[in-house]
ChimeraX commands (.cxc) that place a marker at each C-alpha (Angstrom):
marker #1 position -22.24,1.80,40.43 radius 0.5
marker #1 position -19.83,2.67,37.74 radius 0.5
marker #1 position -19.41,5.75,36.53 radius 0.5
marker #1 position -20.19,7.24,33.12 radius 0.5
marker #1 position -16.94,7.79,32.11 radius 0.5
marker #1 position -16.46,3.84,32.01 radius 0.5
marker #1 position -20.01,2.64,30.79 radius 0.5
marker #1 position -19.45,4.89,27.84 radius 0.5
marker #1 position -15.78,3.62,27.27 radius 0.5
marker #1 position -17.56,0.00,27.22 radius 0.5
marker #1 position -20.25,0.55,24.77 radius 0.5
marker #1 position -17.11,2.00,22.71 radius 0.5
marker #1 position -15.52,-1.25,22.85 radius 0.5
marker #1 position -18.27,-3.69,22.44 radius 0.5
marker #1 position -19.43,-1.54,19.51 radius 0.5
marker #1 position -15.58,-2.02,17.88 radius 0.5
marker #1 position -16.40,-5.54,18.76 radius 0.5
marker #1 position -19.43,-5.93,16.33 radius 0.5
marker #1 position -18.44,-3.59,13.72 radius 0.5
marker #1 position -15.24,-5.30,12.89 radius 0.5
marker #1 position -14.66,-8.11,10.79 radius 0.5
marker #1 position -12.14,-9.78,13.03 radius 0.5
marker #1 position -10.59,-8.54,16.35 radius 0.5
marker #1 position -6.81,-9.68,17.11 radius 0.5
marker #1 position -5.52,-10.04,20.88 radius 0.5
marker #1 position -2.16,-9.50,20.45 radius 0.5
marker #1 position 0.62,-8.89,23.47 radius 0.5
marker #1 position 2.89,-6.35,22.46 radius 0.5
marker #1 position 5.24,-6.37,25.85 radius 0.5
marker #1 position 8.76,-5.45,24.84 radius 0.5
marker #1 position 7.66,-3.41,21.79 radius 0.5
marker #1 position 9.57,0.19,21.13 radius 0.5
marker #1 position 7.42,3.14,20.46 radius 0.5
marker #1 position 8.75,2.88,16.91 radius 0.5
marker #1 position 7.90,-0.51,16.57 radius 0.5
marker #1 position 4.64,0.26,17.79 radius 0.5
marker #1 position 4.09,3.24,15.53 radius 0.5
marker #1 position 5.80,0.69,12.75 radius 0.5
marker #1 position 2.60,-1.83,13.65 radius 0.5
marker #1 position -0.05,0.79,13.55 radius 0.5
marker #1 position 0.90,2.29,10.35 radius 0.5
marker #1 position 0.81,-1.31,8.34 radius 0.5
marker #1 position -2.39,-2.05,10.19 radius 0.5
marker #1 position -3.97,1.41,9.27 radius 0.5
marker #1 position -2.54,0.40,5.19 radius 0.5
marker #1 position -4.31,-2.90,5.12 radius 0.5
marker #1 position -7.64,-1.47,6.54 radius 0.5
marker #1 position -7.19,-2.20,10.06 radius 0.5
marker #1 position -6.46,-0.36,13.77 radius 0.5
marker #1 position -4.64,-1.02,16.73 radius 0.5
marker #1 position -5.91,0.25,19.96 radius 0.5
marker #1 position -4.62,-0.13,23.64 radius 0.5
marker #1 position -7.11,-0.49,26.11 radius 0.5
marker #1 position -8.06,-0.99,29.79 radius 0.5
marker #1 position -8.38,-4.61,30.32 radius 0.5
marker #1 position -10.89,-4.22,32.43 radius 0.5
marker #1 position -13.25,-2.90,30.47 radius 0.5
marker #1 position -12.19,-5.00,27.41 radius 0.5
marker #1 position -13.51,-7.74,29.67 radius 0.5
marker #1 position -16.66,-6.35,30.69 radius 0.5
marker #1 position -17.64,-5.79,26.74 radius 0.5
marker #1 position -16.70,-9.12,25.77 radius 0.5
marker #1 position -18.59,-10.64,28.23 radius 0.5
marker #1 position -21.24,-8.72,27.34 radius 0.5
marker #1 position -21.11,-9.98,24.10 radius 0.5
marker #1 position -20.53,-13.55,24.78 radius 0.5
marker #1 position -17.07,-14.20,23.52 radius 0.5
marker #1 position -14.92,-15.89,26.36 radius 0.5
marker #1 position -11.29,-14.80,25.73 radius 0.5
marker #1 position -10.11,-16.42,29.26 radius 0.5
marker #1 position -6.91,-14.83,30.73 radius 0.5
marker #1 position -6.00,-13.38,27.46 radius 0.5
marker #1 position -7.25,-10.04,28.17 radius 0.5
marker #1 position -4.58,-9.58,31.11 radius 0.5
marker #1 position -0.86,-7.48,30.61 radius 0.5
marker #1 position 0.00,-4.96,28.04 radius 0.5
marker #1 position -2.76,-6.57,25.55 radius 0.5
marker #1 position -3.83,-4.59,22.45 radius 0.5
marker #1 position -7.11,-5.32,20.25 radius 0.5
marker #1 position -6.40,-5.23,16.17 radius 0.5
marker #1 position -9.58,-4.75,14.52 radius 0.5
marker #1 position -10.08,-5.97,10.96 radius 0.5
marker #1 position -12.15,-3.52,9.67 radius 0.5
marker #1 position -12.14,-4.47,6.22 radius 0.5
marker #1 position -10.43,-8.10,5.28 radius 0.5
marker #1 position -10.02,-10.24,8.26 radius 0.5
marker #1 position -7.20,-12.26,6.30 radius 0.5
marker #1 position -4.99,-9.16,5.52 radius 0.5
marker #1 position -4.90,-8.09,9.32 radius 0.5
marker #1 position -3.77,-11.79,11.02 radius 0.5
marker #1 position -1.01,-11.70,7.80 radius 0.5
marker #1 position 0.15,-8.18,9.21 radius 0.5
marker #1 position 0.32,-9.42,12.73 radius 0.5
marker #1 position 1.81,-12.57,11.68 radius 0.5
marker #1 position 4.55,-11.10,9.59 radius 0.5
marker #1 position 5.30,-8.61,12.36 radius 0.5
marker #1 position 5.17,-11.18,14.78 radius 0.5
marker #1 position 8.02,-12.96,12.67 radius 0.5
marker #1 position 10.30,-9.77,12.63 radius 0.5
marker #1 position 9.48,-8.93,16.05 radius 0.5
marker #1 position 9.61,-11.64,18.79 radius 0.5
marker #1 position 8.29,-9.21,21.39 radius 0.5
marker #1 position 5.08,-9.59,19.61 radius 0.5
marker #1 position 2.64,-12.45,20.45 radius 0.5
marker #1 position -0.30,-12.95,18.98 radius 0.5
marker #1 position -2.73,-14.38,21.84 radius 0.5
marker #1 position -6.41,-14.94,20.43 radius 0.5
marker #1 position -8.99,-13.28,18.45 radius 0.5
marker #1 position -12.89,-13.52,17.28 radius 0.5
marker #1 position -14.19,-13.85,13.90 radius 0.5
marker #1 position -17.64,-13.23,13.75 radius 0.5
marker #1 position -18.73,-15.17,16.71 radius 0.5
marker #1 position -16.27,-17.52,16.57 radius 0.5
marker #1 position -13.14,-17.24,19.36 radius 0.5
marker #1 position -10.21,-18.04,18.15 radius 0.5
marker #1 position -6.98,-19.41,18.96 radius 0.5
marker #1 position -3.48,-18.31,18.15 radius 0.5
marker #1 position -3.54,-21.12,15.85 radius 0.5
marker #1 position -6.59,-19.96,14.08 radius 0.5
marker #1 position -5.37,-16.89,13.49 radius 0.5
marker #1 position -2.35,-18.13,12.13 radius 0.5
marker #1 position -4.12,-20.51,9.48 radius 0.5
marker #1 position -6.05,-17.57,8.95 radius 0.5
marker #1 position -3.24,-15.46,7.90 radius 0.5
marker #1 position -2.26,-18.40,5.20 radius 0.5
marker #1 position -5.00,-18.03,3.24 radius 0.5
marker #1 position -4.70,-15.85,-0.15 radius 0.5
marker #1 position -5.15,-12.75,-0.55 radius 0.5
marker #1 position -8.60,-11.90,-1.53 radius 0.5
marker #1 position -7.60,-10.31,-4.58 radius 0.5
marker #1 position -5.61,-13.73,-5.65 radius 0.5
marker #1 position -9.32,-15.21,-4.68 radius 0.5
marker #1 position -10.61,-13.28,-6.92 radius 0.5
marker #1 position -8.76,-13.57,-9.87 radius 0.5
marker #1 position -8.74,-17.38,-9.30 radius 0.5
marker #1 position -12.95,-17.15,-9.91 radius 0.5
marker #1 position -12.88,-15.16,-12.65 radius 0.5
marker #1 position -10.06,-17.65,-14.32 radius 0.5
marker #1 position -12.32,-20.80,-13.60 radius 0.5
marker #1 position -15.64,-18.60,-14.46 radius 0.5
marker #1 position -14.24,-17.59,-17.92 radius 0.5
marker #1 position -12.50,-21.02,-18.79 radius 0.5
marker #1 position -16.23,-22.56,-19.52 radius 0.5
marker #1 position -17.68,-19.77,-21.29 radius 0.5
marker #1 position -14.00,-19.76,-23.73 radius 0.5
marker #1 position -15.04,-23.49,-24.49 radius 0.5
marker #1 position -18.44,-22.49,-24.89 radius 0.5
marker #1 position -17.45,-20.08,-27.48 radius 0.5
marker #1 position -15.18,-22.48,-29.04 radius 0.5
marker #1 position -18.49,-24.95,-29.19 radius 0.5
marker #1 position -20.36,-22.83,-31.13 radius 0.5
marker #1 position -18.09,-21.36,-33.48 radius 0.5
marker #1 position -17.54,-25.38,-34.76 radius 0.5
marker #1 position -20.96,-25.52,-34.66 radius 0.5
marker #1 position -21.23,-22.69,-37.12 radius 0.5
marker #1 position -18.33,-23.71,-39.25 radius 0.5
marker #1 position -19.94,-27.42,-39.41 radius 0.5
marker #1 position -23.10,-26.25,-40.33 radius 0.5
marker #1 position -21.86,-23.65,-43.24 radius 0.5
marker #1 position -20.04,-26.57,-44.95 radius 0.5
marker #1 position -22.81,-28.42,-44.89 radius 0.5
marker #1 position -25.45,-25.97,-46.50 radius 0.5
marker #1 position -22.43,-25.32,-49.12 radius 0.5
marker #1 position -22.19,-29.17,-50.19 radius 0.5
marker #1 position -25.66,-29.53,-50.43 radius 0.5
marker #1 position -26.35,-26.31,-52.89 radius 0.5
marker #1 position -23.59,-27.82,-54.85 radius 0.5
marker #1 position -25.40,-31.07,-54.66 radius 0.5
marker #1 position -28.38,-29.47,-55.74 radius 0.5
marker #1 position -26.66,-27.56,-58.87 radius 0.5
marker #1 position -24.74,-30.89,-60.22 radius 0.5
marker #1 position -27.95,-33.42,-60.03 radius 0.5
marker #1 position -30.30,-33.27,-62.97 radius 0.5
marker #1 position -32.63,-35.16,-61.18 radius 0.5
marker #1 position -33.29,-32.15,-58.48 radius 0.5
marker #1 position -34.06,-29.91,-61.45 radius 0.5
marker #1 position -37.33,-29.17,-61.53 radius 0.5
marker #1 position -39.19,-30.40,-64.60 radius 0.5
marker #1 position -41.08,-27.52,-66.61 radius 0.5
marker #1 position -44.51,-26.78,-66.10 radius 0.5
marker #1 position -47.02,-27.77,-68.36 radius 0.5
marker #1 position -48.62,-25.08,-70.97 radius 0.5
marker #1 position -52.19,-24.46,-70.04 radius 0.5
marker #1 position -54.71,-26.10,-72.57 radius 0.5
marker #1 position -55.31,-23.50,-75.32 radius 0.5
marker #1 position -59.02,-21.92,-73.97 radius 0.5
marker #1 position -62.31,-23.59,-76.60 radius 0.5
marker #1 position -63.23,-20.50,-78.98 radius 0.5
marker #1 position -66.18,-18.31,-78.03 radius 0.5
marker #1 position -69.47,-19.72,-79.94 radius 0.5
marker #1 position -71.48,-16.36,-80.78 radius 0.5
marker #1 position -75.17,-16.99,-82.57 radius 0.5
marker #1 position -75.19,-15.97,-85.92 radius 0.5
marker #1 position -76.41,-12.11,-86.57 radius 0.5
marker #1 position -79.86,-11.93,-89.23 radius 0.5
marker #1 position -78.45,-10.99,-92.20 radius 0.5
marker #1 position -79.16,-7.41,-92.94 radius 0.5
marker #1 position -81.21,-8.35,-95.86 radius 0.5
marker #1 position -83.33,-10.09,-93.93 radius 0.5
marker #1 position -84.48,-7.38,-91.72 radius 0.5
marker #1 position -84.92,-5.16,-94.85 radius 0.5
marker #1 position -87.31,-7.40,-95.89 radius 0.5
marker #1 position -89.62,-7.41,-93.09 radius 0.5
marker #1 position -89.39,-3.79,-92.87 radius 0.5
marker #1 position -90.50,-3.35,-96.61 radius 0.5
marker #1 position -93.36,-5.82,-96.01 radius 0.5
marker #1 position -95.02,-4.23,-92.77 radius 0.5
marker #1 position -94.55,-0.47,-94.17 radius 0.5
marker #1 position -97.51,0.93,-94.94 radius 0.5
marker #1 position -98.15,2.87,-98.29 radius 0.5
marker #1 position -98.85,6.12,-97.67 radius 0.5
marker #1 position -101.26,7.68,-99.93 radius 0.5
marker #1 position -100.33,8.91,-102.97 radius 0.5
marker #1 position -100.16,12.57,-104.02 radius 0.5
marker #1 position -102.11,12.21,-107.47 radius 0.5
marker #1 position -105.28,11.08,-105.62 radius 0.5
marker #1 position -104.97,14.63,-103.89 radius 0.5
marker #1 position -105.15,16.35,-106.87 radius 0.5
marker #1 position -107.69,14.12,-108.39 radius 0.5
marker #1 position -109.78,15.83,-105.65 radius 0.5
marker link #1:1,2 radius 0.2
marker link #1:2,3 radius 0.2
marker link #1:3,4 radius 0.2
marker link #1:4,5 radius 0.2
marker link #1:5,6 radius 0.2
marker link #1:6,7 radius 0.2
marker link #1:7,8 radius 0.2
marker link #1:8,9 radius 0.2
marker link #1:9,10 radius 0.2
marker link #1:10,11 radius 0.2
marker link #1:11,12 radius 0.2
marker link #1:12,13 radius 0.2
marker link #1:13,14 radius 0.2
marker link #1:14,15 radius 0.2
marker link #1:15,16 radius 0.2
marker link #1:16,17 radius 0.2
marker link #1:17,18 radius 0.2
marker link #1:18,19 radius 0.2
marker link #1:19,20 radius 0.2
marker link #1:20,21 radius 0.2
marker link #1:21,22 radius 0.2
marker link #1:22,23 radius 0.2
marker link #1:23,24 radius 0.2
marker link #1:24,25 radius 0.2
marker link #1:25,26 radius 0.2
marker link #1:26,27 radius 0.2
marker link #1:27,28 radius 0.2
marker link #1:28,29 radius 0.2
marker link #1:29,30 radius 0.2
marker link #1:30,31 radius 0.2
marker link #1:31,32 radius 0.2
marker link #1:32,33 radius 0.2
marker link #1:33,34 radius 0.2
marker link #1:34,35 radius 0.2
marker link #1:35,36 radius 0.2
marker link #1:36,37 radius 0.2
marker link #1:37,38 radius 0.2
marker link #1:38,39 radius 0.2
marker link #1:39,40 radius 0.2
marker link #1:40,41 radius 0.2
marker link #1:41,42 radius 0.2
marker link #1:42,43 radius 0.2
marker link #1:43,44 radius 0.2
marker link #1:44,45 radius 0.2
marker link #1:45,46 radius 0.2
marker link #1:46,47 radius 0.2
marker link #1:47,48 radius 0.2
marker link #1:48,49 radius 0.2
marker link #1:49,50 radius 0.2
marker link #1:50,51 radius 0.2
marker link #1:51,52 radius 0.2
marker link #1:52,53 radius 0.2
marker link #1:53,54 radius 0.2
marker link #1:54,55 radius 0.2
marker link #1:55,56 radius 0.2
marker link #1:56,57 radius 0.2
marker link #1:57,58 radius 0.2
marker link #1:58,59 radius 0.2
marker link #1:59,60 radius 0.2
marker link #1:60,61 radius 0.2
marker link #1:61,62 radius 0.2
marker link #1:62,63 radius 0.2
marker link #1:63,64 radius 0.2
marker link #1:64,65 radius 0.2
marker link #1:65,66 radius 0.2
marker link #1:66,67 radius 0.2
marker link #1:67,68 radius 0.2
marker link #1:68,69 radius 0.2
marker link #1:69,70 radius 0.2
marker link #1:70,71 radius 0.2
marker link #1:71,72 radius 0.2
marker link #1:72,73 radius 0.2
marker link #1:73,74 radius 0.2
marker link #1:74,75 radius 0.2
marker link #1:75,76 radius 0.2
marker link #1:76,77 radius 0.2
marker link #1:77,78 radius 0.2
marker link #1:78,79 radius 0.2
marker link #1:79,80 radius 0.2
marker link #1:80,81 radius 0.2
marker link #1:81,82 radius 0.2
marker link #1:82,83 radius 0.2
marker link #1:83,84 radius 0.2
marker link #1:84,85 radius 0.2
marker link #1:85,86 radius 0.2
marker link #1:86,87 radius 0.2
marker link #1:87,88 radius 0.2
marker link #1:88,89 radius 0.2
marker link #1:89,90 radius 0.2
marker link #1:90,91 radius 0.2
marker link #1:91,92 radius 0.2
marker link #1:92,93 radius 0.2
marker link #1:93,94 radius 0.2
marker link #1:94,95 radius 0.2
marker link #1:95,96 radius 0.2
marker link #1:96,97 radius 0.2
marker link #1:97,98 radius 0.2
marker link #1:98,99 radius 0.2
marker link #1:99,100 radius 0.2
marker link #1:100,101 radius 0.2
marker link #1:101,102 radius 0.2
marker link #1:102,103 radius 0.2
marker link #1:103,104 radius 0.2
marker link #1:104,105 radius 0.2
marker link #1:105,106 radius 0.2
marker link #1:106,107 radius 0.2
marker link #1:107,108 radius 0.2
marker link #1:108,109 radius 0.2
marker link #1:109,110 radius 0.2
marker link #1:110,111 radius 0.2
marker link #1:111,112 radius 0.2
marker link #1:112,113 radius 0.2
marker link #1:113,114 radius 0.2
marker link #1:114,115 radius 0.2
marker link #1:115,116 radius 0.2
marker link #1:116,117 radius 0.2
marker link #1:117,118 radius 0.2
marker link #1:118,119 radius 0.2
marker link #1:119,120 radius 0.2
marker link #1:120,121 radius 0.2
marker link #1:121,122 radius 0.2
marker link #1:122,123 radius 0.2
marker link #1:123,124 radius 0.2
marker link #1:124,125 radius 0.2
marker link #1:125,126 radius 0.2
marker link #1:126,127 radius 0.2
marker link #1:127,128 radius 0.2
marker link #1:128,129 radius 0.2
marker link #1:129,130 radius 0.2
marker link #1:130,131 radius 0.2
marker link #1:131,132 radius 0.2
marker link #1:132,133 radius 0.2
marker link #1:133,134 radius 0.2
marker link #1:134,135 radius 0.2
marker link #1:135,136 radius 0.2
marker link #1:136,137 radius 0.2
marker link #1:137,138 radius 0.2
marker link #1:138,139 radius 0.2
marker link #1:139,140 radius 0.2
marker link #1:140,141 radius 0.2
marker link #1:141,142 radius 0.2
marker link #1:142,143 radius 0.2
marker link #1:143,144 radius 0.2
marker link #1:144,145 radius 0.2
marker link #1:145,146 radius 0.2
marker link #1:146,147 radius 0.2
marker link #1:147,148 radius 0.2
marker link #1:148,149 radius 0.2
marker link #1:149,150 radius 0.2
marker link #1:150,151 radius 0.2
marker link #1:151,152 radius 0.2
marker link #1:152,153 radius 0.2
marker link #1:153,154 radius 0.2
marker link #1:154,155 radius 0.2
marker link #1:155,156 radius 0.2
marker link #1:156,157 radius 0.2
marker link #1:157,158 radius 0.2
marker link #1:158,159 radius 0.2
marker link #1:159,160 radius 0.2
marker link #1:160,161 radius 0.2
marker link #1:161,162 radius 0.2
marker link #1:162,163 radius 0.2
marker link #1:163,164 radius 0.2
marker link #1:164,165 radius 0.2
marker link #1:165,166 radius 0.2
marker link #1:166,167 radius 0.2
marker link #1:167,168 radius 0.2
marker link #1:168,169 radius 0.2
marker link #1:169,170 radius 0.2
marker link #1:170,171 radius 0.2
marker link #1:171,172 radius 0.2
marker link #1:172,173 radius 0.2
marker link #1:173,174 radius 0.2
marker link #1:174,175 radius 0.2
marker link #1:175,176 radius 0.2
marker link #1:176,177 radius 0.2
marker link #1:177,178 radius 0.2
marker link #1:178,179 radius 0.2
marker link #1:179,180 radius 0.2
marker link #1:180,181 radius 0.2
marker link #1:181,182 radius 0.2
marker link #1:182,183 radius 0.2
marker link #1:183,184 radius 0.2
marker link #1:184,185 radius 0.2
marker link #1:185,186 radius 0.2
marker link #1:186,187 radius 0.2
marker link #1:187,188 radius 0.2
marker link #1:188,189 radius 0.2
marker link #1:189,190 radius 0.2
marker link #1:190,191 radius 0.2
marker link #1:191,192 radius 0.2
marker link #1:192,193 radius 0.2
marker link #1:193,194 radius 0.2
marker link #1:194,195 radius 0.2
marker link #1:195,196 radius 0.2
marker link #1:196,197 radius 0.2
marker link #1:197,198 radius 0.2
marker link #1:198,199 radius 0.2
marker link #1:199,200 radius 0.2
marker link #1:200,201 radius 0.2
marker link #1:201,202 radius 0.2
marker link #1:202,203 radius 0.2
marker link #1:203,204 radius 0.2
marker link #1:204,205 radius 0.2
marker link #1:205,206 radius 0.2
marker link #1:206,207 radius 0.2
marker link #1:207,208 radius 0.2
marker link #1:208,209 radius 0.2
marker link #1:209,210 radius 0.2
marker link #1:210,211 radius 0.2
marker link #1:211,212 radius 0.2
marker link #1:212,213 radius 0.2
marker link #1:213,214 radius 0.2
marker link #1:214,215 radius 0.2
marker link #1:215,216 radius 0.2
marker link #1:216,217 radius 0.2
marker link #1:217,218 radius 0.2
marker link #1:218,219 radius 0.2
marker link #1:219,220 radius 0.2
view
């Protein structure tokens, strides 16, 4: 039965496993301690670690996990984990690899994928991510520039046009409107003709009734 000590140091590196981006195999046999410290520093600066482990147990996690490394997890093998950009780590081990023959890169696993030295080579020729970047952002902004330049002839085009036809409008007599007609004067007001005054004087004389006369009062 193993012993706690080691079960614990496997959970450690199966969980390095999975939380990494990438994880490197990489023989460093031959390397000085100051080429070593040299490696882990430019690791650490592009987001990644180097750690030297028991084989044994390195084996027991993968296989827990699946990935089938072969005999590359034999000898003085150490795992670089990609923490961050898978593509910055295999360029680090690569270059280093370059400057230092004592180096070998052996294998690795992206994701689930195992890969071979090859791989990780290819890998390491891809750009930058920030060079990605910038490359998207250039092709993203070249439609929306001749977008812009689209609409801004549009809106030119159409501003000459209104222009020619208002002066259109002002030089043709036959768009001026013709003036409208005067209303028809409004028929005079017929009013019935008053009585004459007179008239009703008349009438009132005739209907009056005489009063009586004071000398028949004193007559009395």
């Amino acid at each position: 039965m193993p012993r706690p000590e080691k079960v614990q140091a496997v959970e450690e590196i199966r969980d390095r496993f999975g939380s990494a981006r990438a994880t490197y195999l990489a023989e460093y046999r031959g390397l000085s301690v100051t080429q070593q410290q040299k490696l882990r520093r430019e690791l650490r600066a592009a987001g990644g670690e180097f750690k030297v482990v028991k084989m044994s147990l390195a084996r027991r996690a993968a296989d827990e996990l699946g990935f089938d490394f072969g005999d590359d997890l034999t000898g003085p093998t150490g795992l670089a984990f990609a923490d961050t950009d898978a593509v910055s780590i295999a360029k680090v081990l690569r270059d280093f690899a370059k400057e230092n023959d004592a180096l070998v890169i052996k294998s690795g696993v992206l994701g689930v994928e195992v890969l071979t030295p090859e791989s990780v080579t290819k890998l390491a020729d891809i750009e930058p991510r920030e060079v990605l970047l910038a490359k998207i952002a250039g092709a993203a902004k070249a439609p929306l520039a001749n977008l812009a330049g689209m609409l801004g002839s549009f809106t030119r085009d159409a501003a000459s046009m209104f222009s020619q036809l208002l002066e259109k409008k002002e030089t043709d007599p036959a768009a001026e409107e013709a003036p409208a007609p005067e209303a028809a004067a409004a028929p005079e007001e017929v009013t019935a003709p008053e009585p004459a005054a007179e008239a009703v004087e008349e009438v009132a004389t005739e209907t009056e009734p005489e009063a009586p006369v004071a000398e028949a009062a004193e007559e009395e």
